[in-house]
C-alpha positions as CSV (number, residue, x, y, z in Angstrom):
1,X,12.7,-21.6,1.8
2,X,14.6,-19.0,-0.7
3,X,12.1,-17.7,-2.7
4,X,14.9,-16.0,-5.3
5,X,16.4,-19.5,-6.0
6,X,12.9,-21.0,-6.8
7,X,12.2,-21.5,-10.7
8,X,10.3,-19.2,-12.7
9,X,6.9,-20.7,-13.3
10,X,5.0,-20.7,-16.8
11,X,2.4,-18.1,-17.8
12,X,-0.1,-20.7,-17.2
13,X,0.8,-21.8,-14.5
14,X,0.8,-19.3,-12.4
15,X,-2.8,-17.7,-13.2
16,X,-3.7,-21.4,-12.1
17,X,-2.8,-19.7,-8.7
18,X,-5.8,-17.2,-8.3
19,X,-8.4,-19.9,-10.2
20,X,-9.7,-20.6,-6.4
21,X,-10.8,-17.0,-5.7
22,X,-13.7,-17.8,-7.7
23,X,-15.4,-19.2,-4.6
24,X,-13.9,-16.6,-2.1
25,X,-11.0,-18.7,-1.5
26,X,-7.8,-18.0,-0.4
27,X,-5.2,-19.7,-2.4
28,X,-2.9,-22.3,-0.7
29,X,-0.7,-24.5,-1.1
30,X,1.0,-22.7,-4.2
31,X,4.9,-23.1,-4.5
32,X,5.9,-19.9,-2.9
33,X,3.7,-20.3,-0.1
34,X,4.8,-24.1,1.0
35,X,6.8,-23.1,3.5
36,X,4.1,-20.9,5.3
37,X,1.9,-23.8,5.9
38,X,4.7,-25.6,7.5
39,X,5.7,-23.2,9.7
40,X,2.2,-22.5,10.5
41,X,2.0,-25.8,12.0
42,X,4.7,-25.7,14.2
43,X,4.2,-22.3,15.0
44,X,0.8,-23.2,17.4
45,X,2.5,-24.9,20.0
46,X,5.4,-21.7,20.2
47,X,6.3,-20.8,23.5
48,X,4.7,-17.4,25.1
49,X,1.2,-17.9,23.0
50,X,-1.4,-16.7,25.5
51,X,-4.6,-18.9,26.4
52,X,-7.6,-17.2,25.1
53,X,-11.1,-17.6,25.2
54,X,-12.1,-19.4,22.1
55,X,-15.1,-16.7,21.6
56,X,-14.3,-14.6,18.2
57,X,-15.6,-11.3,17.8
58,X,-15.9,-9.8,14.2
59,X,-15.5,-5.9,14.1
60,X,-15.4,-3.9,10.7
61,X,-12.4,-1.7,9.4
62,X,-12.9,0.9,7.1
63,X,-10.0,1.4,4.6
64,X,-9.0,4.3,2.4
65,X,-6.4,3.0,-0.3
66,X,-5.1,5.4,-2.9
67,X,-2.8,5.7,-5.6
68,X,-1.2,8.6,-7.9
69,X,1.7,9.1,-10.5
70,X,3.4,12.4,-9.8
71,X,5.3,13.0,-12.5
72,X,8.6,13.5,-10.6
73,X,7.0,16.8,-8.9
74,X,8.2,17.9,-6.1
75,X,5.3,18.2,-3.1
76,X,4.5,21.8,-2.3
77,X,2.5,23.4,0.1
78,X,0.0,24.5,-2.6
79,X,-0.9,20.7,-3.5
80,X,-2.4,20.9,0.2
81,X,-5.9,21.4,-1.4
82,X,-5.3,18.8,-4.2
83,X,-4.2,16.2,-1.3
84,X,-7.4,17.5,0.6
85,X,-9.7,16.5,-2.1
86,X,-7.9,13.1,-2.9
87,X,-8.0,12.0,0.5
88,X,-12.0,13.0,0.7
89,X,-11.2,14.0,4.3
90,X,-14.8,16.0,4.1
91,X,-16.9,13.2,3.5
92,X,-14.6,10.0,5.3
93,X,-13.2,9.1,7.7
94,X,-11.2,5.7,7.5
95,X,-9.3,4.1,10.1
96,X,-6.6,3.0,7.7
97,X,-5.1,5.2,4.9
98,X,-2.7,3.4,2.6
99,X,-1.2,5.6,0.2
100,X,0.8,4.4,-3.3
101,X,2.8,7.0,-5.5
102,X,5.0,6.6,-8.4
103,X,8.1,9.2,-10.1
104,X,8.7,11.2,-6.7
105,X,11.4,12.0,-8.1
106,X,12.3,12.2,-11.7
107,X,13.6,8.4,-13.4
108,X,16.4,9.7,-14.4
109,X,19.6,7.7,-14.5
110,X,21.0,9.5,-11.3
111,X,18.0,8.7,-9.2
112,X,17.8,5.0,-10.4
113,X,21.3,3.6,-10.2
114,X,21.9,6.3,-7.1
115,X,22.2,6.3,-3.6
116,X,18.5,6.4,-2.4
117,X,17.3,10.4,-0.8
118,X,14.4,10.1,1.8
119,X,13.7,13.5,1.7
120,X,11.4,13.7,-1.0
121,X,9.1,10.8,0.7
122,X,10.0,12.6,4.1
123,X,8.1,16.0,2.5
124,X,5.6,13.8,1.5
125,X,4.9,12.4,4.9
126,X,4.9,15.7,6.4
127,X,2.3,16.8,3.8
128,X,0.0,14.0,4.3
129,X,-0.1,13.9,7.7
130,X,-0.6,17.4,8.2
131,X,-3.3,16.9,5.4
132,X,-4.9,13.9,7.8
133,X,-4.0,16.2,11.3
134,X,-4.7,19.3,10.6
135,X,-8.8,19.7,11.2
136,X,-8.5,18.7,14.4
137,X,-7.0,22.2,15.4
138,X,-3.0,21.5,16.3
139,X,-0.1,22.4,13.8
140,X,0.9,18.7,13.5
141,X,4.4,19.6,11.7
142,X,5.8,20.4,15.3
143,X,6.4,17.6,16.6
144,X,7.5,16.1,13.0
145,X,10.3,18.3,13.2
146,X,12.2,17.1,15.9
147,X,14.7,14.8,14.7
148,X,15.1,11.5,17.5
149,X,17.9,9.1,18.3
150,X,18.4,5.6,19.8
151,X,16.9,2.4,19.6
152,X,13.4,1.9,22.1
153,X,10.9,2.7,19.5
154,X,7.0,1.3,19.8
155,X,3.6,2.3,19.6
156,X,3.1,5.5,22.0
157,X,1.1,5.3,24.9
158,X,-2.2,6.7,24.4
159,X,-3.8,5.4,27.5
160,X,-3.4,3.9,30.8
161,X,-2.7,0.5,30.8
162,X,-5.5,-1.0,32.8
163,X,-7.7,1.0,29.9
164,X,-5.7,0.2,26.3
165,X,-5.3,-2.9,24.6
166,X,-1.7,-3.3,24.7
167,X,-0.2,-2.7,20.5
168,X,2.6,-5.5,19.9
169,X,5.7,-4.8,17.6
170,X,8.1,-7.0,16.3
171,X,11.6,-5.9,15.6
172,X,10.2,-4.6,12.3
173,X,7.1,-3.5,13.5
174,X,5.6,0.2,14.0
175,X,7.7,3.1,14.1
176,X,6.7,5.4,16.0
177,X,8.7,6.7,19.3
178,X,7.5,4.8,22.4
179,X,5.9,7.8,24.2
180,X,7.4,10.2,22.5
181,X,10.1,12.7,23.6
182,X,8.3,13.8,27.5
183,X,8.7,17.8,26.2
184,X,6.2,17.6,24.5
185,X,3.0,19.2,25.3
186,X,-0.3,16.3,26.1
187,X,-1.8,18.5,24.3
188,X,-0.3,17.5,21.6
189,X,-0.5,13.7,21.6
190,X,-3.6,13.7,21.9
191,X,-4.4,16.4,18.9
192,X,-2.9,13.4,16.5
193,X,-5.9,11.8,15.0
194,X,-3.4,9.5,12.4
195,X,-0.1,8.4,13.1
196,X,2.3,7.4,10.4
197,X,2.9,2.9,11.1
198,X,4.9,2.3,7.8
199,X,6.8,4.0,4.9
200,X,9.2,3.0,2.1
201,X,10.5,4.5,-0.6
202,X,12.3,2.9,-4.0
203,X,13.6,5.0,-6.1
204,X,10.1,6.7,-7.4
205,X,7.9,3.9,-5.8
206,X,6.2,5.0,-2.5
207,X,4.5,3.9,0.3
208,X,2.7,5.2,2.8
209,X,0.5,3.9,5.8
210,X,-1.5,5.9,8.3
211,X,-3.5,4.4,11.5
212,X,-6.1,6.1,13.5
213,X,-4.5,6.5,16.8
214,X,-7.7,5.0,18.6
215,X,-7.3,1.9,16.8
216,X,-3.8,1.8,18.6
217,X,-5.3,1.4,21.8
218,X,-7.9,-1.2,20.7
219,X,-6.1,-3.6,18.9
220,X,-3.3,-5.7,18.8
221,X,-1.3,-4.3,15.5
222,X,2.0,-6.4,15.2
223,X,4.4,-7.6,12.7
224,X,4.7,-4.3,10.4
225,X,7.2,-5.4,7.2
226,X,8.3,-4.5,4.0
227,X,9.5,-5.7,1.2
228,X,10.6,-4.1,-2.1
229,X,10.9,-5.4,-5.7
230,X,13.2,-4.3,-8.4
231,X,12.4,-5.1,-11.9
232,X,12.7,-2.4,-14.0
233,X,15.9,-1.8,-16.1
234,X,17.6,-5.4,-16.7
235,X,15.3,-6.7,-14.5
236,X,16.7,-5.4,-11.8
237,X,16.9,-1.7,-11.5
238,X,14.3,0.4,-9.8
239,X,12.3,2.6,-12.1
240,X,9.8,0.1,-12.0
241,X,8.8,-2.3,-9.5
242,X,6.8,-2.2,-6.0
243,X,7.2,-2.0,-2.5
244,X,4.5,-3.7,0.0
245,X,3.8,-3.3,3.3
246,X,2.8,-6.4,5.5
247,X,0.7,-6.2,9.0
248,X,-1.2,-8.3,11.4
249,X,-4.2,-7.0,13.1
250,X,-5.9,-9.2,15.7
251,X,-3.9,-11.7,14.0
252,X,-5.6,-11.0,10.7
253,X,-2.6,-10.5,8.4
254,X,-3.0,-7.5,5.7
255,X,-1.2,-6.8,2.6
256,X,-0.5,-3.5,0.5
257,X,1.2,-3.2,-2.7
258,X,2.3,-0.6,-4.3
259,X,3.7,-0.7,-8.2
260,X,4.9,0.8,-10.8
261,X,4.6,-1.6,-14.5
262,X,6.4,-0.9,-17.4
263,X,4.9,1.9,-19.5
264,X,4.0,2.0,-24.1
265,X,1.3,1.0,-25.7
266,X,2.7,-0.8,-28.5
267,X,1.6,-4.3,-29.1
268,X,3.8,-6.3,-26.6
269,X,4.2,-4.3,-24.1
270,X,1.3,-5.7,-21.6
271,X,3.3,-8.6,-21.7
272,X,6.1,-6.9,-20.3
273,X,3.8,-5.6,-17.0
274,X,2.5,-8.7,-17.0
275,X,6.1,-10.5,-16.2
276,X,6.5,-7.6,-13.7
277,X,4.2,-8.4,-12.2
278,X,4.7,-12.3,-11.6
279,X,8.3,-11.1,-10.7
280,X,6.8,-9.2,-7.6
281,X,4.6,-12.1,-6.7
282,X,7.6,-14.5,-6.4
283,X,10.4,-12.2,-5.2
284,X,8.3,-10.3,-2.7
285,X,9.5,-11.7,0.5
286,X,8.5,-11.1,4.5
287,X,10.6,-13.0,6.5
288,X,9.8,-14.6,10.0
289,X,12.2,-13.9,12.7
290,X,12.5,-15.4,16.2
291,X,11.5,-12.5,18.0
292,X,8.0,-12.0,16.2
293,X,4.7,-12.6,18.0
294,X,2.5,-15.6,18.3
295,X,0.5,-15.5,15.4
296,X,2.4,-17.1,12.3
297,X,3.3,-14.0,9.8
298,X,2.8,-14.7,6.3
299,X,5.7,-15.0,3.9
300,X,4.4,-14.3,0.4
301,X,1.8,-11.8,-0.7
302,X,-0.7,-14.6,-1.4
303,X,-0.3,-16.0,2.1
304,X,-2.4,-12.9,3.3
305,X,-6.0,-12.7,4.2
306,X,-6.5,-9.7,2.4
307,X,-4.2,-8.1,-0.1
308,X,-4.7,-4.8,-2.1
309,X,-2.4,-4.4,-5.1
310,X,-2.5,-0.6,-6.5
311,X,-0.3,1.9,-8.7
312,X,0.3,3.0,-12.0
313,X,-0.1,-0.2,-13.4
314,X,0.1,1.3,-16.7
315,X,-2.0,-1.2,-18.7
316,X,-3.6,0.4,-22.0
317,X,-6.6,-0.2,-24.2
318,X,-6.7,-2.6,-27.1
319,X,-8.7,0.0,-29.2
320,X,-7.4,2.6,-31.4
321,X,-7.0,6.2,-30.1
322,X,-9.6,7.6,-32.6
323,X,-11.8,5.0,-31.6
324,X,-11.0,5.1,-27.5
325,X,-12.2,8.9,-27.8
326,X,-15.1,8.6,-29.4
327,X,-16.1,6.4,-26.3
328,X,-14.7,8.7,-24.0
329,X,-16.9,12.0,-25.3
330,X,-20.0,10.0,-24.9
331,X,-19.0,8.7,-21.3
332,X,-19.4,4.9,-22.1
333,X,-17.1,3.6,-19.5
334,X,-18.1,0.3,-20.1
335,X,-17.6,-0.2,-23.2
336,X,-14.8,1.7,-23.2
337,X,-13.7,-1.3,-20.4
338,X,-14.6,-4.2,-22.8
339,X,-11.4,-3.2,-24.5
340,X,-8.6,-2.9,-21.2
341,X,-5.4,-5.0,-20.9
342,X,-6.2,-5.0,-17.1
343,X,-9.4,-6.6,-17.2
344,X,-8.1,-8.9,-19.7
345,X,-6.0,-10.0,-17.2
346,X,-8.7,-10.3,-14.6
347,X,-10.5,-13.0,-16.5
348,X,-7.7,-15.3,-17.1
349,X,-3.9,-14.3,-16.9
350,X,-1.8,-13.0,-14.2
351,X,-4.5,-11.0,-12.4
352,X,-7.2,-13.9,-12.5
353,X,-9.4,-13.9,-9.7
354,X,-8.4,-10.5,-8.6
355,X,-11.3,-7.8,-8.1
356,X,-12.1,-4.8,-8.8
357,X,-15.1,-1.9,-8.5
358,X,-17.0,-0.4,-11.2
359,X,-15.0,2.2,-13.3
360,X,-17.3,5.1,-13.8
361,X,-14.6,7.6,-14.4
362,X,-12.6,8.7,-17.1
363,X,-9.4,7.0,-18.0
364,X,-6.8,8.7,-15.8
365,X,-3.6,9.1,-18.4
366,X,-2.2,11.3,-20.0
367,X,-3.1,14.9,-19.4
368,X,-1.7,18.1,-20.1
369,X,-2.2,20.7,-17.6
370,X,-5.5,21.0,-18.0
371,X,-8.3,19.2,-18.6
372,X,-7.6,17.9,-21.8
373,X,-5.9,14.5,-23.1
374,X,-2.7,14.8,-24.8
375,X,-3.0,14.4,-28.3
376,X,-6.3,15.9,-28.6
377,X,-5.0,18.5,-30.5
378,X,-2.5,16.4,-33.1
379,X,-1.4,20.2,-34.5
380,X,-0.1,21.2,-31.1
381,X,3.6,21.3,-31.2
382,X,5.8,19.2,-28.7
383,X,2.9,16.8,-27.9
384,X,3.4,12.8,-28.5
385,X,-0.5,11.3,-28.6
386,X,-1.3,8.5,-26.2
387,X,-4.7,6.6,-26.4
388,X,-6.1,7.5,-23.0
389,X,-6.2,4.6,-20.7
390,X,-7.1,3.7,-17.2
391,X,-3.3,3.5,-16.0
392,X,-4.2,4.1,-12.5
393,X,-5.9,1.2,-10.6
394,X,-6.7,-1.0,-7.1
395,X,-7.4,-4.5,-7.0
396,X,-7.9,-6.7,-4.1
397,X,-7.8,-10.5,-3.4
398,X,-9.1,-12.3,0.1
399,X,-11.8,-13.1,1.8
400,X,-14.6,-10.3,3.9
401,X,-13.3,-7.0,1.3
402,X,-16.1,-5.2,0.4
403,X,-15.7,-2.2,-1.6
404,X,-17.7,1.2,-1.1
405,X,-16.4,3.4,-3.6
406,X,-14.0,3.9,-6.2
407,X,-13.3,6.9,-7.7
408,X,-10.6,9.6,-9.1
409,X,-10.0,13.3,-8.5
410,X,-9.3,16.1,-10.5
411,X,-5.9,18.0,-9.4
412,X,-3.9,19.2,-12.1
413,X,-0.4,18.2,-10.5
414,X,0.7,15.7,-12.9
415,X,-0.1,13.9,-16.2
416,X,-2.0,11.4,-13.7
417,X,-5.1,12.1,-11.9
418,X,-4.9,10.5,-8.6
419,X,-7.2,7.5,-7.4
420,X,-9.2,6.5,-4.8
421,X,-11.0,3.1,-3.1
422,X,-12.9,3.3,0.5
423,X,-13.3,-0.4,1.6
424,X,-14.7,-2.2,4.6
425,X,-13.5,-5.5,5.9
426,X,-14.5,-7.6,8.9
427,X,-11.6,-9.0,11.2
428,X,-11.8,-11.8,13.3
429,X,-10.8,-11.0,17.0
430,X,-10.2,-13.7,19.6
431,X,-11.4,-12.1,22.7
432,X,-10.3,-13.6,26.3
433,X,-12.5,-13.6,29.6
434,X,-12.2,-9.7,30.1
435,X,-12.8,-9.0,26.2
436,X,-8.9,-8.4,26.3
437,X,-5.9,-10.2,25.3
438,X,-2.1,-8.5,27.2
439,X,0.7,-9.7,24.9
440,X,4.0,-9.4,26.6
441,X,7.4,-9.7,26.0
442,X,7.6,-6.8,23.2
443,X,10.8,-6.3,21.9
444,X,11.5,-2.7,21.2
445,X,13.3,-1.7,17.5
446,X,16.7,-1.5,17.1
447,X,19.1,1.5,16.0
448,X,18.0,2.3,12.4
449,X,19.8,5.3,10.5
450,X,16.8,8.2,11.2
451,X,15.8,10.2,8.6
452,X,16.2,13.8,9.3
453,X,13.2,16.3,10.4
454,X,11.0,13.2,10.7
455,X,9.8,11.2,13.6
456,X,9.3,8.0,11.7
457,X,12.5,6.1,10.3
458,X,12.5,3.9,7.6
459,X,11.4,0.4,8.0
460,X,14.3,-1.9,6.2
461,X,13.5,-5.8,5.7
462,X,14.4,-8.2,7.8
């Protein structure tokens, strides 16, 4: 099924799509995800499925999701501390990190309509992962910075076989250099803690997706996809818009959007995130190919067990800015949230049925480079006021997410302070007669252009 050629669906009709989470349901059987119940059907009696035990197994994931507006900075090695504290890497632990940032680079015209530069999101990769690497006592940039050619690319070996549970990739699925080049030191290897599974970059949109390397060895992680949205400028152009990563685990399929809405606060403009919104949900698209594993891959965002939709969403408050602040300086949060376009949305528009945590922060837009708000000071030359708002959330839709904290931290980088959510989710594993299922047949990557100085290349759609 094309998704692009479908028809746009009313307002109304479309929040009619999330009424069944209500219950802990996952939605089915909406338009855009007819054509994953079909194939699911055929897709049970493909050839190569392996005959397992019917006994399921649950096991609990810990998740670390995140999301920050950069303002078009460049990263530097002085925002190691700031992505230190974001990342809470002194308190947690997670076995996933999933990382969303808007304006890496400035959305100016040249960047927009431009030819697309990975070396902005590949700085940012080798700051994060030397962020995630780096306490367990091994410069992790080394390795980064050898550059790598030709096509066999899969999950590295991290153990003998008769010990690991074999990791399956599709075509599309992890990148990360099967073994890795044999120079390298063990030493090494086994010094990385996180390795880097997914990244995509549009225009100032960002993605990024870290595994714990033990969870390599333990489960079956297959079918890693992207997809990215345009629907900024005309619709169309990429200053605003999302890009979302798609993965199985044990067969449990996994979703993670990152987005960037339109911006103002004038009275309208919600309606204009809103509409971006529903465009991401229909035109987000992860297509099925005949070399993916056994377990049917979703299509669609909402054909997902568990989604997490995060970014500058840039929804406001329906309050005026004298009135917002007063809240703020006595720290009534929720009140303060009886007024937000987001929550709005939450109880019956686009976002219906959609969760969130307790906000028990301050709203995280728009700061100067200090503490203050802009506009606090109306006399200040240069400054344009903006009501304060929550700009910065994470949501998340499916079934077995719980949430364990939400919260936001206080770098100075950008007009944004970055945000944080640490979840825990149960996955289902089907576990065969020796508590292991081999998948065979893995089809390595093909030749992909490599970005340079980085040991990951860009995963494109199918």
């Amino acid at each position: 099924m094309d998704l692009k050629n479908q028809n746009p669906r009313s307002h109304q009709r479309f929040s009619k799509r999330y009424s069944r989470n209500h219950k802990g349901e996952k939605p089915s059987n909406s338009w855009s995800e007819i054509s994953d119940a079909i194939e699911d059907e055929s897709s049970n009696d493909s050839e190569g499925s392996v005959e397992i035990d019917p006994c399921i197994l649950n096991n609990e994931l810990s998740i670390f999701v995140g999301t920050w507006n950069v303002a078009g900075r460049s990263p530097v090695g002085s925002l190691a501390v700031d992505l230190d504290d974001w990342l809470n890497l002194k308190n947690t632990a997670a076995d996933i990190y999933v990382l969303g940032f808007q304006e890496i680079v400035p959305l100016k015209a040249l960047n927009v309509i431009g030819t697309e530069d990975q070396a902005v999101a590949t700085n940012w990769n080798l700051l994060i992962g030397k962020s995630l690497n780096h306490q367990y006592g091994f410069p992790w940039l080394t390795p980064m910075l050898n550059s790598i050619s030709g096509d066999n690319y899969n999950y590295m070996e991290t153990a003998p076989s008769s010990e690991r549970r074999m990791s399956c990739s599709s075509h599309t699925g992890t990148p990360v250099k099967a073994a890795w080049d044999k120079t390298q030191n063990d030493n090494v290897k086994e010094d990385i803690k996180y390795t880097l599974v997914a990244s995509k970059k549009m225009v100032g949109v960002f993605i990024s997706v870290w595994i714990k390397k033990e969870l390599l060895r333990k489960y079956c992680i297959s079918d890693v996809k992207v997809s990215s949205v345009a629907c900024g400028i005309m619709g169309y152009l990429g200053n605003k818009g999302s890009v979302a990563v798609s993965m199985l685990i044990e067969g449990n399929s996994f979703c993670f959007v990152a987005a960037h809405l339109a911006s103002g606060e004038k009275k309208g403009d919600e309606g204009r995130r809103n509409y971006q919104a529903m465009e991401i949900f229909r035109r987000t698209c992860f297509p099925r190919t005949p070399k993916d594993d056994n377990y049917p891959h979703p299509l669609t965002i909402l054909g997902h067990d568990r989604i997490f939709w995060f970014g500058d969403l840039n929804y406001r408050l329906y309050l005026e800015d004298h009135f917002a602040r007063q809240l703020i300086r006595k720290q009534d949060w929720k009140a303060l949230q009886e007024y937000d376009q987001l929550r709005k949305e939450q109880e019956g528009g686009v976002f219906e049925g959609w969760k969130e945590g307790s906000i028990e922060f301050p709203p995280t837009y728009k700061y100067s480079n200090s503490n203050r708000y802009i506009g606090s000071f109306p006399s200040k030359s240069g400054e344009k006021p903006r009501t304060p708002a929550w700009c910065d959330r994470i949501l998340w839709y499916g079934k077995g997410v719980k949430q364990l904290h939400y919260f936001r931290s206080e770098s100075k980088f950008s007009d944004h302070r970055p945000v944080s959510a640490l979840f825990s989710t149960q996955i289902e594993i089907r576990s065969s007669r020796t508590g292991l299922v081999e998948w065979n047949n893995i089809h390595p990557m093909p030749s992909e252009p490599v970005v340079p100085g980085n040991h990951v290349e860009e995963i494109r759609r199918s």
